[in-house]
C-alpha positions as CSV (number, residue, x, y, z in Angstrom):
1,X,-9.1,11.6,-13.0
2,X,-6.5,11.3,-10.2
3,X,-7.8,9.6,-7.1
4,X,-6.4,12.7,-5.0
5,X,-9.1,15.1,-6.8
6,X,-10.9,17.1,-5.1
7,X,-14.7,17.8,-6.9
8,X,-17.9,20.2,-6.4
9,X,-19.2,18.3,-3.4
10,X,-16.1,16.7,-2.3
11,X,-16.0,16.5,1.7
12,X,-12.5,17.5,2.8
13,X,-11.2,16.3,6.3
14,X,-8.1,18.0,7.3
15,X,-6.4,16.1,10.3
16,X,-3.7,17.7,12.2
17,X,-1.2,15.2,13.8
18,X,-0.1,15.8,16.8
19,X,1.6,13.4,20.2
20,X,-1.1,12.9,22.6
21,X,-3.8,15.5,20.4
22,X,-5.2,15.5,17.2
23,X,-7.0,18.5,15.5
24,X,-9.3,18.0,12.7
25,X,-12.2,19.6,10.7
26,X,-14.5,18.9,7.7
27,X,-15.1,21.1,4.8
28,X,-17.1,20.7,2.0
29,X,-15.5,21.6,-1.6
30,X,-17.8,24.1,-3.0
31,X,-15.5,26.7,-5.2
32,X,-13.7,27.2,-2.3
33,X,-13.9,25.1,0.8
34,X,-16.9,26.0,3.5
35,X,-16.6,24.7,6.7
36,X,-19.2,21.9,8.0
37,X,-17.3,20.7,10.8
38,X,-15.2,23.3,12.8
39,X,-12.1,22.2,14.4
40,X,-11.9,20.1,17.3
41,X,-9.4,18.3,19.0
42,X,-9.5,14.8,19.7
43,X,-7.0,12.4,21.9
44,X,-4.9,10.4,19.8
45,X,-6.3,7.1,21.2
46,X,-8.9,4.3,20.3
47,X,-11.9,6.9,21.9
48,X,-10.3,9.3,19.7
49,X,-10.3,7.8,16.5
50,X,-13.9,6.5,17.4
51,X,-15.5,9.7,17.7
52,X,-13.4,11.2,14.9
53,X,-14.7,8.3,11.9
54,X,-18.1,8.6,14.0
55,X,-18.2,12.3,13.0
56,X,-17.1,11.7,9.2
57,X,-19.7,8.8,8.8
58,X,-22.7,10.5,9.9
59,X,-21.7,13.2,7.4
60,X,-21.4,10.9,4.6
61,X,-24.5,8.9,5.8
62,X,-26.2,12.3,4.3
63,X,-25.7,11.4,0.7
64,X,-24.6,14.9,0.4
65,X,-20.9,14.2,-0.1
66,X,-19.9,11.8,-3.4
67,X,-16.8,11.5,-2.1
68,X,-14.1,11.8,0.6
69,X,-10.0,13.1,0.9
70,X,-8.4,13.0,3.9
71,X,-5.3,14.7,4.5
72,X,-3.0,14.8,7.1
73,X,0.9,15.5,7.9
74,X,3.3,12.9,8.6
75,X,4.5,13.9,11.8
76,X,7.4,11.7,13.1
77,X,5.5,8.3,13.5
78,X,2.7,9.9,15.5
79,X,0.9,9.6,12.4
80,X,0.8,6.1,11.8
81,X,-1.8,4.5,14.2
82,X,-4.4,7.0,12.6
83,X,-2.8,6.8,9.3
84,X,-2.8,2.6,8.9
85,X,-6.5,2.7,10.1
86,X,-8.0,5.4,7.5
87,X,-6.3,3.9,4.6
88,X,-7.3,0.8,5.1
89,X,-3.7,-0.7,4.5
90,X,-4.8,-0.7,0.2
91,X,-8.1,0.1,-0.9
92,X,-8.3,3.9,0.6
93,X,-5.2,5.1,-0.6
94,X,-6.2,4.5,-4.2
95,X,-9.8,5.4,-3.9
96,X,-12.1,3.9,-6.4
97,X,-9.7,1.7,-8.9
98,X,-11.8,3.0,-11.9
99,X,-9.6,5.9,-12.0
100,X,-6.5,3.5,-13.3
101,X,-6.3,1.8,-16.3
102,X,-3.8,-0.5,-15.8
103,X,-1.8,-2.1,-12.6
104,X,0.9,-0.2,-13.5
105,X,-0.1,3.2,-12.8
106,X,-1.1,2.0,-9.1
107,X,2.2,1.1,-9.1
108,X,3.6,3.9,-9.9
109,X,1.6,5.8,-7.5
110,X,4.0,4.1,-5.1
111,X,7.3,5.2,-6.2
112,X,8.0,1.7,-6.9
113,X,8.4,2.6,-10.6
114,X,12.5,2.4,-11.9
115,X,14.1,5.7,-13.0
116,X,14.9,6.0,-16.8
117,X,17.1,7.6,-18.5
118,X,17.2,7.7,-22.5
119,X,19.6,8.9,-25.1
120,X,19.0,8.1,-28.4
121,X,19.2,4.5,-28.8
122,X,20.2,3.9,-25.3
123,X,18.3,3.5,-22.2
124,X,19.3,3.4,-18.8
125,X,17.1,1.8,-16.0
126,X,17.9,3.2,-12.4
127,X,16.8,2.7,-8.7
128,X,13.1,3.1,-7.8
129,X,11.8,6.7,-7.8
130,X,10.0,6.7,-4.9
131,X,8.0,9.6,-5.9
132,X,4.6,8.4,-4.4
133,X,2.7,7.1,-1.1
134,X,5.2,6.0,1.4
135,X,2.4,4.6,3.3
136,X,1.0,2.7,-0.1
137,X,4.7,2.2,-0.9
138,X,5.0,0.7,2.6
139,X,1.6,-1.2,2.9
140,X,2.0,-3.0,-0.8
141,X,5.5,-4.4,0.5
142,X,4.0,-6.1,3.8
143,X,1.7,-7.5,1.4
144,X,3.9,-9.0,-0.6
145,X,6.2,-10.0,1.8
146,X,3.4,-11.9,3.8
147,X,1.6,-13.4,0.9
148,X,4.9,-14.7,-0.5
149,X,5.0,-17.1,2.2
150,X,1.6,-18.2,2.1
151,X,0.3,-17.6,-1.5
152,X,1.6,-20.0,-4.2
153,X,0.8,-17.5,-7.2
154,X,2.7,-14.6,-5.4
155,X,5.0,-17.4,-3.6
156,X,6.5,-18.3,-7.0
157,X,7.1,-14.9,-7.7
158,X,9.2,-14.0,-4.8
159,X,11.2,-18.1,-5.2
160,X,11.7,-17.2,-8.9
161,X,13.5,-13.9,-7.9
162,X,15.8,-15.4,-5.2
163,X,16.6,-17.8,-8.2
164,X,18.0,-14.9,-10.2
165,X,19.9,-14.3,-7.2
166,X,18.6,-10.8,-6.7
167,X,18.2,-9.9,-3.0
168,X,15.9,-10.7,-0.6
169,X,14.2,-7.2,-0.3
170,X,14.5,-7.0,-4.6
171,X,12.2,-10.3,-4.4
172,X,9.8,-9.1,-1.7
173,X,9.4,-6.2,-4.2
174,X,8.8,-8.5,-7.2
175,X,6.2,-10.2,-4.8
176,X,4.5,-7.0,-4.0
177,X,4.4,-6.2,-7.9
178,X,2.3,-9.7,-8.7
179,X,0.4,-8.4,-5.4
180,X,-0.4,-5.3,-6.8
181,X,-1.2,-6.9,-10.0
182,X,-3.7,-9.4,-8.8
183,X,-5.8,-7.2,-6.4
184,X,-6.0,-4.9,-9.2
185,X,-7.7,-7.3,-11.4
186,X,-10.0,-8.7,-8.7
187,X,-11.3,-5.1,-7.8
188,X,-11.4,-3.9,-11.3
189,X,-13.8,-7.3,-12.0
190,X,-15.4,-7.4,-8.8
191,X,-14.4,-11.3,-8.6
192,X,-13.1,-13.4,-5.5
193,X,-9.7,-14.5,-5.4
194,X,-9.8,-17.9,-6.0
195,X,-7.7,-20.3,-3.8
196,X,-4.9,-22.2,-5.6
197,X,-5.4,-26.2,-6.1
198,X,-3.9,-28.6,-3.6
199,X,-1.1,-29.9,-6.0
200,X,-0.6,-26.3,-6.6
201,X,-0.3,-25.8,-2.5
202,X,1.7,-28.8,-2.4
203,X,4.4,-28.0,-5.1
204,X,4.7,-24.4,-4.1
205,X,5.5,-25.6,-0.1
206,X,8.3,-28.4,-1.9
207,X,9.6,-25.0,-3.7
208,X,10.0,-23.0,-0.6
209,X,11.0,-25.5,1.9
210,X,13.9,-25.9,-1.0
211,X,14.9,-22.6,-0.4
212,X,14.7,-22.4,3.2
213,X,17.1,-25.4,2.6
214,X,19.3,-23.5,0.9
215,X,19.5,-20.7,3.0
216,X,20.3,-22.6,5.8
217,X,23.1,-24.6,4.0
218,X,24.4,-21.0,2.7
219,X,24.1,-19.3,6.2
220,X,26.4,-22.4,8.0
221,X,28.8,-22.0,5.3
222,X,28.9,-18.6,5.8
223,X,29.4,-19.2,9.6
224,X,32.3,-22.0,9.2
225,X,33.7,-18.9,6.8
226,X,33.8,-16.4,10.0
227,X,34.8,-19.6,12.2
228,X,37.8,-20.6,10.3
């Protein structure tokens, strides 16, 4: 099952984007969609967004409704307030993680997923697809930029990848991708993430104070370079 179906019983809330307005209305998925909520407009502000969740919850606080999609149109960044807020930065955007068997396919939900292209007994990997979420897309790289900084396991990651010399938005990604891979095993076995060791701590903040090192060293090198 794709985490985008839409079931018997599904509520559907459509959510019309707009500067200072919003529009939106619930249906229910019954055959074809009946309407249980009819449109209303809503200001595109805190009081907005209040009433509009306050509306969906009570309907879901029925038990009628299994489930819940939300769709709405990416309108310029007008969109993204509402947008960060529903989706819950991870967790909404996939919906429950049952429906994927394996990191990967979250992954490629993204558009983070490399372009292939095969001919007999040769295979050529390309650029990321980004055929998937923006926002996920989006959301799964400020993870892993933010966690590489202050995660050793995820830390590592990102280190390792500046060691290969790949480029500091390639390693972000490569962060993002451990990311991805970890919170998919902690929601798929309901566990907590469990905090690394001290000596872990400790040797992963000697690794990156190495590299900051570096970078400095690399960036006044660079500047003598221009200066010369």
């Amino acid at each position: 099952m794709h985490p985008y179906s839409i079931t018997p019983g599904t509520l559907v809330v459509a959510l019309d984007i707009g500067k200072n307005v919003h529009w939106f209305g619930c249906y229910c998925a019954e055959g074809r969609l009946s309407e249980v909520v009819p449109p209303q407009k809503v200001r595109s502000d805190t009081l907005g967004f209040v009433h509009f969740t306050a509306t969906v919850d009570r309907l879901l606080a029925t038990g009628r409704y299994p489930a819940v999609v939300v769709g709405n149109e990416h309108t310029g960044v007008y969109h993204e307030p509402w947008a960060w807020q529903i989706l819950d930065h991870y967790r909404a955007v996939i919906g429950d993680v049952r429906f994927f068997a394996t990191a990967s396919q979250i992954w490629a939900l993204t558009g983070y997923d490399l372009r292939t292209a095969e001919s007999g007994d040769t295979k050529q990997i390309g650029r990321i697809t980004k055929r998937g979420s923006p926002i996920l897309r989006d959301t799964l790289y400020q993870i892993g930029f933010h966690t590489a900084r202050h995660c050793p396991v995820i830390g590592e990651t990102f280190l390792a990848a500046r060691a290969r010399s790949l480029s500091e938005t390639a390693a972000v990604i490569h962060a993002a991708h451990k990311a991805n891979r970890l919170c998919f095993e902690l929601l798929r076995q309901q566990r907590l993430y469990q905090p690394a060791t001290a000596e872990e701590e400790q040797r992963f903040r000697q690794h990156r104070q190495r590299y900051r090192q570096q970078r400095a060293s690399q960036r006044r090198s660079a500047h003598d370079r221009l200066a010369a």
